[in-house]
N, C-alpha and C positions, 0 to 999 in steps of 0.2 A: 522387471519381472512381474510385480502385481502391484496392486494397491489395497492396503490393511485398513480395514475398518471405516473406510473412504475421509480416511486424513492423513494417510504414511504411504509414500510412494516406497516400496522396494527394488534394489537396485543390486546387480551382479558385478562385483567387481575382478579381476584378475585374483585377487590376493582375498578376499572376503566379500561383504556385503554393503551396502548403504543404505540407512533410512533416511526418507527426506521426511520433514511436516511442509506438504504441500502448499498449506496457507502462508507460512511462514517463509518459505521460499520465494515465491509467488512473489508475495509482496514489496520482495528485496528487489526483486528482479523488476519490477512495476516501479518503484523508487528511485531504482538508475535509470529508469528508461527518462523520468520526467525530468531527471537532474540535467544527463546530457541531453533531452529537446530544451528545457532552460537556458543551459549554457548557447545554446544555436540561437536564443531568442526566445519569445512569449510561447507559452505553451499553445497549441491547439486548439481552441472552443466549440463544443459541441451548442448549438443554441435547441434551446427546447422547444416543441412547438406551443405548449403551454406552460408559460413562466409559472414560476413556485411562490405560495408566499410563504414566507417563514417569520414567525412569533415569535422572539427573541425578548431576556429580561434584557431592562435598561443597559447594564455594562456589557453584553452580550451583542447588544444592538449597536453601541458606542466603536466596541474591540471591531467590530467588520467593519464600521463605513470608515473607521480612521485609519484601514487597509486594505479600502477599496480597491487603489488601484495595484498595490502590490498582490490583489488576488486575482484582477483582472488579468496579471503576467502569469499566474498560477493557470489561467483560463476558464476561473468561476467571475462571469458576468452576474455582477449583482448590483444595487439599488436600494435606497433607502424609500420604504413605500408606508407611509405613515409612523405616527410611534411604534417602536418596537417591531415595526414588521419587516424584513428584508423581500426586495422580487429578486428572484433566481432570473435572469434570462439564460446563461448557460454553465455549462461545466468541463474541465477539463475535461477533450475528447476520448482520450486515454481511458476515461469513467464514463463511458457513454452508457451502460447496466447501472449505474450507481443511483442512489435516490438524492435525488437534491438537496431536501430539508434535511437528509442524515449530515450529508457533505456540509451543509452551510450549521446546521448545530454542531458538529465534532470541533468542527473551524475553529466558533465561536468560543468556545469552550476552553481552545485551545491557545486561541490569542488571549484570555485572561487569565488563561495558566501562566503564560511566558509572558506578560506584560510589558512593557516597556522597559525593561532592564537588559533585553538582550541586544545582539546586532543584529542588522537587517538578515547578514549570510544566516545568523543561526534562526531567526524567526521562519527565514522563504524556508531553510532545511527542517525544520519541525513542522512545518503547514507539509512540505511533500511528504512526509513522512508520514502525518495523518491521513491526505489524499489517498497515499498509496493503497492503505489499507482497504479502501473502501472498492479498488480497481482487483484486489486479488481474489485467487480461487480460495473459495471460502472449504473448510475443515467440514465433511460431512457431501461433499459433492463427491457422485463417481464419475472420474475421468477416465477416457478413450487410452487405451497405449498409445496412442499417437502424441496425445496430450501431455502423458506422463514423459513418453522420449523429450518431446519438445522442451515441458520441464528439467530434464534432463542435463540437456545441449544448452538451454541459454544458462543456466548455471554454470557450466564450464568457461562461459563467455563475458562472464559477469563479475564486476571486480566487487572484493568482500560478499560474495555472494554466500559466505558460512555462517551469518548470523542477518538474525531479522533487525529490522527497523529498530524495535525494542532491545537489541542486545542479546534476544537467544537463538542458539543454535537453529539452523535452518536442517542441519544434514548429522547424526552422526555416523560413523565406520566401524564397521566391527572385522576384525580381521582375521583369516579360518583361523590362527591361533588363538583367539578371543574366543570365539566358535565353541575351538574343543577343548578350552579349560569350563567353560559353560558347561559341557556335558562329558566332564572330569574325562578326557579324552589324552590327554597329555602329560 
């Protein structure tokens, strides 16, 4: 029906309403998309036509090259290019809008968050999880009704698609009895 504040898709439903947070949706939805191209094999690479360098501290610089190539199946082509510096040659295609150095510092960041304690499944599913973020509609865009249906329809199609990457809520329902106890109706 609209969109609020150009971050809350509003939606019509038989029985009441739904709010979605757009970003939050988005993201979920961008998340499974990379899980199942994973499962099918290496994600996609976008190659840049000019590589990125990125300036990473020491452990930062250490956590990506000693998962190089588990990032490589992520679809971030990257290189160890002096001390502390990483070259981008690409990025998962999926993020072809995304900025490099954003991608390669959340990463980094993000491998010495989870360090070496966790398993491989849970590190590739915390690196998509950061990935994904950086491929969704960002909170503060106006999107097309076409945009918001499409948001819409892949939610419907999309397994756990009621909660974001982080654990909150992507969508809630308010139902017309919800409605008119709000406006002491009932």
């Amino acid at each position: 029906r609209a969109q609020l504040h150009k971050t809350y898709v509003i939606a019509e439903t038989q029985d009441g309403i739904v709010l979605v947070d757009q970003h939050a949706a988005h993201e979920r939805l961008v998340m499974e998309g990379m899980k199942e191209a994973l499962a099918r094999g290496n994600l996609a690479s976008q190659v840049l036509l000019l590589p990125d360098i990125v300036d990473l501290p020491t452990d930062q610089y250490e956590a990506v090259l000693g998962e190089a190539e588990m990032l490589n199946r992520l679809g971030l082509q990257l290189e160890g290019f002096g001390q502390g510096s990483i070259l981008v040659r690409g990025i998962p295609a999926i993020l072809c809008d995304a900025s490099a150095s954003e991608i390669v510092q959340d990463i980094a960041e993000e491998l010495c968050h989870l360090g070496g304690s966790t398993s491989l499944e849970d590190r590739i599913n915390a690196l998509i999880a950061s990935l994904s973020c950086h491929g969704s509609v960002r909170a503060g865009r106006k999107l097309a009704p076409e945009e918001m249906n499409a948001l819409l329809r892949q939610m419907e199609d999309t397994p756990a698609a009621g909660q974001c990457n982080h654990g909150r809520p992507t969508f809630i329902t308010l139902s017309l009895l919800d409605l008119e106890k709000l406006f002491h109706r009932s």
